[in-house]
C-alpha positions in Angstrom: -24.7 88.7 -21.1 -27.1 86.0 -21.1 -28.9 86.0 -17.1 -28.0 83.5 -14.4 -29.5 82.2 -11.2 -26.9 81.1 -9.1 -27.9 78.9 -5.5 -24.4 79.0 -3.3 -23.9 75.5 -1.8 -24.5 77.0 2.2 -25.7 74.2 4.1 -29.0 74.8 5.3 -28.9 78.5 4.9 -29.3 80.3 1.9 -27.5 82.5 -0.5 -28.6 83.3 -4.5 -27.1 85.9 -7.0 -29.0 86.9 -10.2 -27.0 88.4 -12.9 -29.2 90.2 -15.4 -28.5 90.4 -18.9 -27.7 94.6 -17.8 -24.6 92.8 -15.6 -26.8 94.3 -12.9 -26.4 91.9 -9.9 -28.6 91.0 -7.2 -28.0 88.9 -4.1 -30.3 87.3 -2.2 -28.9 86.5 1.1 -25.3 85.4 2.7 -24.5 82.4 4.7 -20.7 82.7 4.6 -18.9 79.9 6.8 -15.2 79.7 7.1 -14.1 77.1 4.5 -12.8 73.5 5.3 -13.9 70.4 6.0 -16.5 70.3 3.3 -17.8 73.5 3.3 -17.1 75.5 0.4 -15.4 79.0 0.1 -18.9 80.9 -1.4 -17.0 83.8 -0.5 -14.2 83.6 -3.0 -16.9 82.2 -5.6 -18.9 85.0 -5.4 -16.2 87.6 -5.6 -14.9 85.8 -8.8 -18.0 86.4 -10.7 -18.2 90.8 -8.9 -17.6 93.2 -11.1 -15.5 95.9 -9.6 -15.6 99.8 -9.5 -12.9 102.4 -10.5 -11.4 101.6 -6.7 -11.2 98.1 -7.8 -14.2 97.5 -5.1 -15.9 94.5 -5.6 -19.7 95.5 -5.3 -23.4 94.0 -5.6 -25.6 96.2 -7.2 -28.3 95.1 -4.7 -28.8 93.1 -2.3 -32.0 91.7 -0.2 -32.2 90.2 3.0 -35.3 87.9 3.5 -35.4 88.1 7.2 -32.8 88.3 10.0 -31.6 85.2 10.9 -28.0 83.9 11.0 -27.9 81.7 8.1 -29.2 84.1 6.0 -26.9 86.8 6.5 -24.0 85.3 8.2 -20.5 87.0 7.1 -22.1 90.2 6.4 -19.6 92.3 8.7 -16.5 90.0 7.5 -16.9 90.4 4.0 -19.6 93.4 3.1 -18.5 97.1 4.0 -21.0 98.9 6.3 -21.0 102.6 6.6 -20.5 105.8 4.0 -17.7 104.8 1.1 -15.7 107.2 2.4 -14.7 104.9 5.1 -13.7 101.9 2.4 -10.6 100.3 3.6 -8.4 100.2 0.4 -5.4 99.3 2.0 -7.5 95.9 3.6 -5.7 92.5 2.4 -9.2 91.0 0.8 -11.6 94.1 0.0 -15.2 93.9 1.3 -18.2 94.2 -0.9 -19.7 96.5 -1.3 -23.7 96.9 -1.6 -24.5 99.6 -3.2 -28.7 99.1 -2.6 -30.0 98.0 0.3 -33.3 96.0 -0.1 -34.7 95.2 3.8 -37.4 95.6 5.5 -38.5 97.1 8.9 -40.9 94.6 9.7 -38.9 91.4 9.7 -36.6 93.3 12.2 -39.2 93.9 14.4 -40.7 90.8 14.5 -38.0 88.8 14.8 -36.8 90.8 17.8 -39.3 89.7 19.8 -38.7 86.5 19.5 -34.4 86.5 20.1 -31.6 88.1 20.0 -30.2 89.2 16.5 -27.1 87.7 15.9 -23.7 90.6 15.3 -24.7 89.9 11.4 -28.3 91.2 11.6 -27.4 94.0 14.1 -25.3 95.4 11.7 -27.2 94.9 8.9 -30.0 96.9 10.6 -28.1 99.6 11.8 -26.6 100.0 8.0 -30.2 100.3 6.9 -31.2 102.8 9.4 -28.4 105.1 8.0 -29.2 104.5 5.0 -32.7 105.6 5.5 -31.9 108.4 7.9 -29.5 109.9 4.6 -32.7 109.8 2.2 -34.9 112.0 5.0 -32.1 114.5 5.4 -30.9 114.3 1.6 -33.3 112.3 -0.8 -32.4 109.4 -2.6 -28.6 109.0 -2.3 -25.5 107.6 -4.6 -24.2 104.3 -4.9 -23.3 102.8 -1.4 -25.7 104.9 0.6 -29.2 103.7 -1.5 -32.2 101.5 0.4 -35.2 100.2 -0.7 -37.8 99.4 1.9 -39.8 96.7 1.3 -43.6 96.8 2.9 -45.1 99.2 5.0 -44.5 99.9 8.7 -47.5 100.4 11.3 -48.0 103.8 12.9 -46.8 105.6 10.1 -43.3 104.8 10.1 -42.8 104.5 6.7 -45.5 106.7 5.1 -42.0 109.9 4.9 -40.3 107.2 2.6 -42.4 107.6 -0.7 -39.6 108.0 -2.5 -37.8 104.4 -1.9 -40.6 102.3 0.0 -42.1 99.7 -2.1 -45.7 98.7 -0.7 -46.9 95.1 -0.5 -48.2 94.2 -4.1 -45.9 96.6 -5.7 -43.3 95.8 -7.9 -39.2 97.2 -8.2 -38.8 98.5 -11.6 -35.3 100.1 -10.8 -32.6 99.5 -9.7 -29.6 102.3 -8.0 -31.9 104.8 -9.5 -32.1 103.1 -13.0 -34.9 101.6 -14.8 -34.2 97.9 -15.2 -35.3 96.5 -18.7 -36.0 92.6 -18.3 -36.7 92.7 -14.7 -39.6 93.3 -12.1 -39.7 92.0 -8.3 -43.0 91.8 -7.1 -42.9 92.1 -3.2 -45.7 89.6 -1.9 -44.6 89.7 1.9 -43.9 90.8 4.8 -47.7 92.0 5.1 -49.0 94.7 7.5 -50.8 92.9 10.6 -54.2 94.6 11.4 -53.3 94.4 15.5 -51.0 93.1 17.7 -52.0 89.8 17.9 -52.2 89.0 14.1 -48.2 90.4 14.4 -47.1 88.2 16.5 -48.7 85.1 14.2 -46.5 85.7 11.6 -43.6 86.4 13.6 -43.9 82.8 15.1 -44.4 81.9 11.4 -41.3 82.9 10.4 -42.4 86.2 8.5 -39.9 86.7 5.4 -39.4 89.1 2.3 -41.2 86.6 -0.1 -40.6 88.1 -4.1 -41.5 86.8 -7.2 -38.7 88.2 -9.5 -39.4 88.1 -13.3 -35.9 87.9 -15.4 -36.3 88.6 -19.0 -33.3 88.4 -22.2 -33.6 89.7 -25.6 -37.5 90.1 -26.6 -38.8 88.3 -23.6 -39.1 90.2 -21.4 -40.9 87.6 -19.0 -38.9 85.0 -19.7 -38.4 83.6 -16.2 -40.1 83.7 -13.0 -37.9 83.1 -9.7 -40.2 82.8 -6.5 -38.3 83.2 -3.6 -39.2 83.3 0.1 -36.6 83.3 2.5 -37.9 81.0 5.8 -41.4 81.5 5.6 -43.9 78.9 7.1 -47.2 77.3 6.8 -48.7 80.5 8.0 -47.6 82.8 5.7 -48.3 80.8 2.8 -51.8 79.9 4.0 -52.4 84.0 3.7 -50.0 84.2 0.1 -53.6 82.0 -1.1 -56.2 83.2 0.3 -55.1 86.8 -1.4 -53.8 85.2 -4.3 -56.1 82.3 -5.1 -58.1 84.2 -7.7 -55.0 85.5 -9.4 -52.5 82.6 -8.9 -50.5 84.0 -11.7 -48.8 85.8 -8.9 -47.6 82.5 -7.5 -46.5 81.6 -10.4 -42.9 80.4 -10.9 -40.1 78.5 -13.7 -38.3 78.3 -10.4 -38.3 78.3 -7.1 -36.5 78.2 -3.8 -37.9 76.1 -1.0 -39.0 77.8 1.8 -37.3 77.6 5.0 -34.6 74.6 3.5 -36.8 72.4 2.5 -38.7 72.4 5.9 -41.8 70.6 6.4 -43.1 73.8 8.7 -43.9 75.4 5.3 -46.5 72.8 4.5 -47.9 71.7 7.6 -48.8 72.7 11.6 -47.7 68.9 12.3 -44.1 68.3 13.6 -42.7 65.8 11.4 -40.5 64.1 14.4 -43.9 63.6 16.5 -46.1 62.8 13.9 -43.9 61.7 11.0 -45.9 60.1 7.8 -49.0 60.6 9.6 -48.4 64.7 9.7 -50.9 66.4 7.5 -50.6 68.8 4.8 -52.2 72.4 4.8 -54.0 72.3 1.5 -53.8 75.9 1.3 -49.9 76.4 2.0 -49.6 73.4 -0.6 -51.7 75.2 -3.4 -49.4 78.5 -2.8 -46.3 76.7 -3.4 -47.5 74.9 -6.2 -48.0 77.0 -9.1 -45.3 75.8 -11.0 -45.2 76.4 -14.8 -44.3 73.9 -17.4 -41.3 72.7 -16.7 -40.4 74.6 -13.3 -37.5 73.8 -11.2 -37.4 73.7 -7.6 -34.4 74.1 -5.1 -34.0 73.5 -1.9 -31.0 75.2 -0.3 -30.3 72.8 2.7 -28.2 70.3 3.7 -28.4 66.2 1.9 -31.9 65.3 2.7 -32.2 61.9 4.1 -34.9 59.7 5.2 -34.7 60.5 9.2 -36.3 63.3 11.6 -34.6 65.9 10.8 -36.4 69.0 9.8 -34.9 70.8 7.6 -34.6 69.6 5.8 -37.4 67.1 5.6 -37.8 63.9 3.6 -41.4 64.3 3.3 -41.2 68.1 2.1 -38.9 66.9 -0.5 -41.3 64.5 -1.4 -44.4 67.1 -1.6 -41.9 69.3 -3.7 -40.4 65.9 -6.4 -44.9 65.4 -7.0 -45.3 69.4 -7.6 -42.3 69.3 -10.4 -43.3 65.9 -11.3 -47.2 67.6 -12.3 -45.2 69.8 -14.8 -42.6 67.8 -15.8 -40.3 69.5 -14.0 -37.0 68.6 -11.6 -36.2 68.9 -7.8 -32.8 69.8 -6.8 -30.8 70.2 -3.1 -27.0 72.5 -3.6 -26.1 70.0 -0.7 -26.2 67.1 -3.3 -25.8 68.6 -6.0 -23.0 66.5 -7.9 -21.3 65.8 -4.8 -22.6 66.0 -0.9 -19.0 66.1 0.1 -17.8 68.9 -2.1 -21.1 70.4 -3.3 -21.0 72.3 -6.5 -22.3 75.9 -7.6 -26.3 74.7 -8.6 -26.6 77.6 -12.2 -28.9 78.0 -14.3 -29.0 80.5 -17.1 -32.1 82.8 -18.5 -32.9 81.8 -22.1 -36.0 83.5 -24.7 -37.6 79.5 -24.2 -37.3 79.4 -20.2 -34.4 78.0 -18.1 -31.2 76.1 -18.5 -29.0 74.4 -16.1 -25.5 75.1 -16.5 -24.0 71.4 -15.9 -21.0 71.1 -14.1 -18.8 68.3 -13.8 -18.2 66.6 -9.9 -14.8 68.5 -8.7 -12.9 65.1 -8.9 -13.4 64.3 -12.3 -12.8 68.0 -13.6 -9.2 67.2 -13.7 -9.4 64.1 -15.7 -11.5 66.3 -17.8 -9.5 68.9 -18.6 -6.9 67.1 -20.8 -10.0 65.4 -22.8 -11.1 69.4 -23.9 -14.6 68.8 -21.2 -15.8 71.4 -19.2 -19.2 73.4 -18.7 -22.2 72.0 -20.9 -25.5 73.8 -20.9 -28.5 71.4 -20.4 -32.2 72.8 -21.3 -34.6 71.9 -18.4 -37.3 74.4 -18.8 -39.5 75.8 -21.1 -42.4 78.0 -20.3 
């Protein structure tokens, strides 16, 4: 199968499956609301795209959660089984998900705890992980359902047992459930270690995040695509992504990427954007970061319509920084809460091609009707080549 990036229309939250051209899948956070009232059932359009096992469980090869706030990993409990298989509800009405790799990190946990309360979501996301990890000290790297990858190291030596499945700052996952993955590399560029206390609790205020830079090949290319994502990281964060990355930006580099933090102008500046507004400054260095956009590189912001006001996120004026980066390579901006339709959003696709990326255009959900007695339907539209 060819590969696809999928962004889930989630509001300001976010929520992106990869499907390699292996049919591995990957997802990328969860922001599952209940349906109505404009928001879309994600849920349902997720599992219609799931392969299932010989249970008929519907499962995600992997799954990574950038850091531990609700609307990145809200409707885990509803809709994702937690705990050993041999719990699996078969009988249940609607069967969970099931992940069967964990990839999280200990360090976003940590730091975020000190800031508030997880939400039911991220406790038992946690907890899942733990027993995950706990099962690979007792019994090495486990089977399908019980797997983990942890991503970055812990302080005091809490991580330096977990050779076997910890993947160190830098470092790149070649595998995946155990298998090497032809076509794919994730390089893991944050959380980073803090030296000290102090330093820790910087980029926990900064909204520390799993930031990857997946590479997606098909056919002979292996390289074909570069996805840099970053969950909610801010201004901080990316400042640091430069100054360790400025003399090899190729790291940065991306055919796509996912706005940080929804869009939010706390990814580009110290300034609040409702106290300072046009007159808020941009950090030069969080700016470079984000900029390494490749010939015809494509930018998303997963967020809600972005509108000329205060509101942040999203943020007119980040929008705006992002539209001139793509513009520099001839390349597009996109929001999933626009996208063909602010009142019934639609599934924002692209697909992984030898030449770069393609969108996958879709036709607004009130003409698709109309469309189907005239033989229209999905067109593929090529809007990057590297």
């Amino acid at each position: 199968m060819a590969p696809q990036i999928t962004f889930y229309p989630v509001g300001n939250g976010d929520m992106t499956l990869l499907q390699l051209e292996s049919g591995r899948t990957i997802l990328i956070d969860s922001n599952i609301r209940q349906p109505g009232d404009g928001i879309r059932d994600v849920a349902q359009d997720l599992r219609d795209v799931l392969k299932t096992d010989e249970r008929d469980r519907p499962y995600v090869d992997a799954m990574v959660l950038s850091h531990p706030d609700q609307d990145h990993c809200r409707g885990l409990v509803e809709h994702f089984h937690m705990g050993p298989l041999s719990d699996y509800d078969d009988e249940a009405d609607v069967k969970k998900i099931v992940i069967r790799e964990m990839w999280s990190s200990p360090l976003i946990f940590r730091r975020a705890s000190k800031l508030h309360t997880l939400c039911d979501d991220a406790k038992a996301w946690n907890k899942e992980a733990k027993r995950r990890v706990t099962l690979f000290r007792e019994a090495g790297y486990g089977r399908d359902g019980d797997r983990v990858v942890v991503l970055g190291e812990d302080r005091d030596g809490k991580t330096d047992d977990l050779d076997g499945i910890l993947v160190r700052e830098g470092h790149s996952i070649v595998r995946i459930c155990g298998t090497f993955e032809p076509n794919f590399k994730g390089l893991l560029l944050a959380p980073l270690l803090a030296s000290d206390d102090e330093e820790d609790e910087i980029l926990s205020k900064n909204e520390s995040s799993v930031i990857m830079n997946y590479t997606i090949g098909v056919k002979g290319t292996a390289d074909a695509v570069k996805f840099l994502s970053g969950g909610d990281a801010e201004v901080a964060i990316w400042e640091k992504q430069w100054d360790r990355h400025q003399h090899e930006p190729a790291l940065l580099e991306y055919n796509l990427l996912a706005t940080p933090h929804h869009c939010s102008w706390h990814s580009l500046s110290y300034d609040s954007w409702s106290k300072y507004g046009r007159d808020a400054e941009v950090s030069n260095d969080a700016r470079s970061a984000l900029s390494q956009a490749l010939p015809g590189a494509q930018i998303v912001a997963s967020s809600n319509e972005i509108l000329d006001d205060k509101v942040d996120p999203p943020c007119i004026r980040a929008k705006e920084e992002y539209e001139d980066i793509a513009a520099g390579v001839k390349g597009e901006f996109w929001c999933t809460g626009e996208y063909l339709s602010p009142e019934q959003p639609e599934l924002l696709i692209f697909e992984v091609m030898e030449g770069g990326l393609k969108h996958v255009k879709k036709q607004p959900a009130k003409r698709a009707a109309l469309a189907v007695a005239g033989g229209a339907g999905l067109g593929i539209e090529p809007v990057a080549h590297g």
